[in-house]
C-alpha positions as CSV (number, residue, x, y, z in Angstrom):
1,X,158.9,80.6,87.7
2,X,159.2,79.2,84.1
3,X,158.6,81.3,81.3
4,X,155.5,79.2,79.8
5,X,154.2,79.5,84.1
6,X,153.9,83.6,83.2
7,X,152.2,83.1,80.2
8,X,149.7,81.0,82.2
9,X,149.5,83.2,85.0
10,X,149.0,86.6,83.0
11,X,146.2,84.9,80.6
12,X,144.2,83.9,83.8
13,X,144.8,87.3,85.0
14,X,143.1,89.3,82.1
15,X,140.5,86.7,81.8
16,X,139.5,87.7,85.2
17,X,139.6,91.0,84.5
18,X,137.7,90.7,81.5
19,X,134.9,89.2,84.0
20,X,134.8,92.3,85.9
21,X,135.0,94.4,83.3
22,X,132.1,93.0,81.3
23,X,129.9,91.6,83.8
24,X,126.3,92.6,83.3
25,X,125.8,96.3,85.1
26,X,123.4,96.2,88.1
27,X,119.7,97.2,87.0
28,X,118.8,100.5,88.3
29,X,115.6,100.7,90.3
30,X,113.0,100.1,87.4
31,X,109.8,102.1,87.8
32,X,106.3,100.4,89.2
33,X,105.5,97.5,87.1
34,X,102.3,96.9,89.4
35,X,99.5,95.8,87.2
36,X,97.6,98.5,88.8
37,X,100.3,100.9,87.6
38,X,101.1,99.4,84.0
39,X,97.1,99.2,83.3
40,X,97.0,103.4,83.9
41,X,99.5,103.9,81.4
42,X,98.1,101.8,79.1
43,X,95.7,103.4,78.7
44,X,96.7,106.1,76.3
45,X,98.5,103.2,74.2
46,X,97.0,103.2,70.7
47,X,96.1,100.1,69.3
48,X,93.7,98.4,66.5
49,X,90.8,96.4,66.8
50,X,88.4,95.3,64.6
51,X,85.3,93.0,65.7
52,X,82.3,91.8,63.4
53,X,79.0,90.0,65.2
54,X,81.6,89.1,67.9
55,X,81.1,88.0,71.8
56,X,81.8,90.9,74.5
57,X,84.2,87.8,75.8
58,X,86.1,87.6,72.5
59,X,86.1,91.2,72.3
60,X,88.1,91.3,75.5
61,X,90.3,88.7,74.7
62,X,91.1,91.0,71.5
63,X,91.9,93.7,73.7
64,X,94.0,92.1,76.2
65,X,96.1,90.7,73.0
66,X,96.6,94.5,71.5
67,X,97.1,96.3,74.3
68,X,99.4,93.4,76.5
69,X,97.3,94.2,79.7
70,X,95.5,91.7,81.8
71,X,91.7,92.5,81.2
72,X,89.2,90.6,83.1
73,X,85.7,90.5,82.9
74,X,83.7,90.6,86.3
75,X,81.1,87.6,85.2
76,X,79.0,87.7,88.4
77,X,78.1,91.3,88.3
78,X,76.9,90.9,84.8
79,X,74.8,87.8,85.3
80,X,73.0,89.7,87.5
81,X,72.1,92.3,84.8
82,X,71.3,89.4,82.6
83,X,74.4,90.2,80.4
84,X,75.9,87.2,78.5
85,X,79.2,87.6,77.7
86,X,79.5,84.8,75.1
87,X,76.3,86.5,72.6
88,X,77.7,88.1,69.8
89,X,76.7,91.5,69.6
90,X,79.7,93.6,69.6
91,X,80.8,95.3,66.0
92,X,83.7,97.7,66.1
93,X,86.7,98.9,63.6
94,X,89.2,101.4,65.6
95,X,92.1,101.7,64.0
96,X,95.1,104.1,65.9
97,X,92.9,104.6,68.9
98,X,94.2,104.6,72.6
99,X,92.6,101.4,75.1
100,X,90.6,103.9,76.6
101,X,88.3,105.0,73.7
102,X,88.4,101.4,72.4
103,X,86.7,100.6,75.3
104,X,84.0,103.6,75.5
105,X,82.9,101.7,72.3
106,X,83.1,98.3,72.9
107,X,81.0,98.6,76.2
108,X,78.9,101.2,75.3
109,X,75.9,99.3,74.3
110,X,76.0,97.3,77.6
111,X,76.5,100.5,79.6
112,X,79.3,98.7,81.8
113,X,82.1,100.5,83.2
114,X,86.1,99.2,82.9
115,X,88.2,100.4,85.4
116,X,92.2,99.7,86.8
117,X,92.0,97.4,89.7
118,X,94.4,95.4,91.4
119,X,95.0,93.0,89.0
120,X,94.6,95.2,86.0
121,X,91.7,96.2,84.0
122,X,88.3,95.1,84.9
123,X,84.6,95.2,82.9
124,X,81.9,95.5,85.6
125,X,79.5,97.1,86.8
126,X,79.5,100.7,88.3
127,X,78.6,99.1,91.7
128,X,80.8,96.4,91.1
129,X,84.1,98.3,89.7
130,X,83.9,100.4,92.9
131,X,83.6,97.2,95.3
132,X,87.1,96.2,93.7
133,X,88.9,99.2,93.7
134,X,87.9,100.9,97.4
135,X,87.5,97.3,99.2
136,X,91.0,95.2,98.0
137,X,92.7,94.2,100.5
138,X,96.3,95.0,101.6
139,X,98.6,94.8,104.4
140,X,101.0,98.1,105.6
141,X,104.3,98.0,107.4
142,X,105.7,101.9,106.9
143,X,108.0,103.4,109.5
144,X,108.1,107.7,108.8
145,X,107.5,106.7,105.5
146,X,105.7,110.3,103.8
147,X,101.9,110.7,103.7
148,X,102.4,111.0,99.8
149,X,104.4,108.0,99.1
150,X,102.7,106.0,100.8
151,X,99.2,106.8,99.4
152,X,100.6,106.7,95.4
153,X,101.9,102.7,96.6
154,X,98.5,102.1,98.2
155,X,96.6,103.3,95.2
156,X,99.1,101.2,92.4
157,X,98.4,98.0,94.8
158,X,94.9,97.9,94.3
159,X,94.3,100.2,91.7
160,X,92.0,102.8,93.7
161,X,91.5,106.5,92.9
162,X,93.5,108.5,95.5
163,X,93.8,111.9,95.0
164,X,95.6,115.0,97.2
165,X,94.2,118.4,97.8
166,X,96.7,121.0,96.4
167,X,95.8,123.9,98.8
168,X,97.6,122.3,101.9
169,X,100.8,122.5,100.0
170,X,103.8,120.2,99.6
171,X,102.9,119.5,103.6
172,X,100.5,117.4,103.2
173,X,102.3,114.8,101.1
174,X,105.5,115.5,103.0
175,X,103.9,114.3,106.2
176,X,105.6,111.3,108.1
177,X,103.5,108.0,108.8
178,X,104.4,105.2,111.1
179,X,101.7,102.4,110.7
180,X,101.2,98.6,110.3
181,X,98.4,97.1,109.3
182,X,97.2,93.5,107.8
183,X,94.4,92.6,105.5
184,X,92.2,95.6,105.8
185,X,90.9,97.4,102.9
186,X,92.0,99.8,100.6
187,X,90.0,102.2,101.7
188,X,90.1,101.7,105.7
189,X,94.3,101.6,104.7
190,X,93.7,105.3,103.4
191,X,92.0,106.5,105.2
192,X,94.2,105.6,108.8
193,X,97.2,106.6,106.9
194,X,95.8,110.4,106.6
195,X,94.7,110.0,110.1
196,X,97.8,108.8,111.7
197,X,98.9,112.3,109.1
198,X,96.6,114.7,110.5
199,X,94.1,114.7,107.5
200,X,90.8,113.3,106.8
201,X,89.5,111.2,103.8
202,X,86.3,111.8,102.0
203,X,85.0,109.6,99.5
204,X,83.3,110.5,96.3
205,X,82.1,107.8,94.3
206,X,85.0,105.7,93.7
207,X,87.9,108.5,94.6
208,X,89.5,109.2,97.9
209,X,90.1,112.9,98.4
210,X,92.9,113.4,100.9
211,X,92.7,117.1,102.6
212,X,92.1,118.9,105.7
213,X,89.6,117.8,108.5
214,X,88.2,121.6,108.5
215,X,87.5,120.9,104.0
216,X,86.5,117.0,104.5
217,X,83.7,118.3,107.3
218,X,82.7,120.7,104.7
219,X,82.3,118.1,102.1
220,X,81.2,115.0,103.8
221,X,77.4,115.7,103.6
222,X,77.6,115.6,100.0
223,X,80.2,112.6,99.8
224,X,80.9,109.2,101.4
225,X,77.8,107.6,100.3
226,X,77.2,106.3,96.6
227,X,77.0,108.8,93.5
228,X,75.6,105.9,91.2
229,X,72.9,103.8,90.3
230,X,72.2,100.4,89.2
231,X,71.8,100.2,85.4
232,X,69.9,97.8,83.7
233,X,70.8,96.1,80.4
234,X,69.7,98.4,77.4
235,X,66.8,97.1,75.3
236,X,68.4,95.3,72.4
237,X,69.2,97.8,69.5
238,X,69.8,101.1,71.9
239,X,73.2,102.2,73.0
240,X,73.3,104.9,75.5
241,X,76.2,107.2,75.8
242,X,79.4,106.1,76.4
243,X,80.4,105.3,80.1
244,X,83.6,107.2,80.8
245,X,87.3,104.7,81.6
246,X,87.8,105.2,85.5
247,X,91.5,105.9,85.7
């Protein structure tokens, strides 16, 4: 092999090499980027917004450009309170406050509620926020996947309050579940998952409280039913107190 052959050889073979050396590196798993998930930590981001004589509609669209969060108003549950999004009434300067208190004052005067659904934050009604949270619809497909696990993916689908009793212990979330389901409810989804487990759900208002058959017996007479009432729209020039953000 000629000389000048070698010198074509050997600068082919380090530019090969150089490809494998600096070839992008392989993403590591990235966490939930669900918009269930991303709207929870959300949030406690601190943003700025400043509204004079402004539409609740504008006012939203304000927030979903500070806070880089899908935020979507739930216009058929507020017709039917006689709320119109596109009236100016909403006046607000917040400067450094987190999404969460933001809110409190924007929809304090309609008494609303703004919760994390499925496809990220949502201005209803109380009776409205819980109908898309508990009843979103989703398919499962797990093989001894644990209780736990399971539940925490269910709940950053659809963006439903699940939480675990502690007194059980580690067991309870350690449990294995083999299930498949398709289109069914959040809810009905949760609550066969702690079934198939060897726990019981009980629902309180718009949160699913894993634990033991022998606690959910205890609490059931008090919970599965609703824990809110319709509100009406305030008379013009009252504000009542500030509706908590579901989380």
């Amino acid at each position: 092999m000629s000389h000048a052959w070698k010198v074509a050889l050997s600068a082919v073979l380090v530019g090969c090499l150089a490809g494998v050396l600096y070839a992008a590196p392989v993403p590591t798993k990235s966490a939930d980027t669900s918009p269930a998930a991303v709207a929870r930590q959300t949030l406690d981001k601190k943003i700025t917004l400043k509204a004079e004589n402004k539409t609740l509609a504008e006012v939203v669209e304000m927030l979903r450009d500070e806070s880089k969060v899908e935020v979507t108003i739930d216009t058929v549950a507020l017709q039917q309170f006689g709320i119109d999004v596109n009236t100016p009434a909403v006046n607000c300067d917040l400067k450094d406050a987190k999404v969460r208190d933001v809110i409190k004052a924007v929809l304090g005067k309609y008494n609303l509620r703004c919760g994390v659904t499925a496809g990220g934050l949502t201005v209803s009604t109380e009776d409205g926020l819980i109908v898309k949270q508990l009843r979103h619809r989703v398919d499962l497909d797990a093989t001894d996947r644990p209780l736990g696990e399971l539940l925490k993916s269910l709940a950053d689908q659809s963006g439903a309050n699940v939480v675990f009793d502690s007194r059980p212990g580690k067991k309870l979330t350690d449990a294995a579940v083999t299930l498949k389901a398709d289109d069914v409810p959040v809810e009905t989804a949760v609550r066969l998952t702690a079934e198939i487990a060897g726990y019981s759900v009980v629902r309180m208002g718009n949160v699913l409280f894993v634990t033991t058959s022998e606690r959910a017996e205890k609490l059931r007479p008090d919970a599965d039913k609703a824990h809110y009432a319709a509100h009406s729209n305030p008379p013009s020039g009252t504000a009542p107190a500030c509706p908590a953000v579901d989380p």
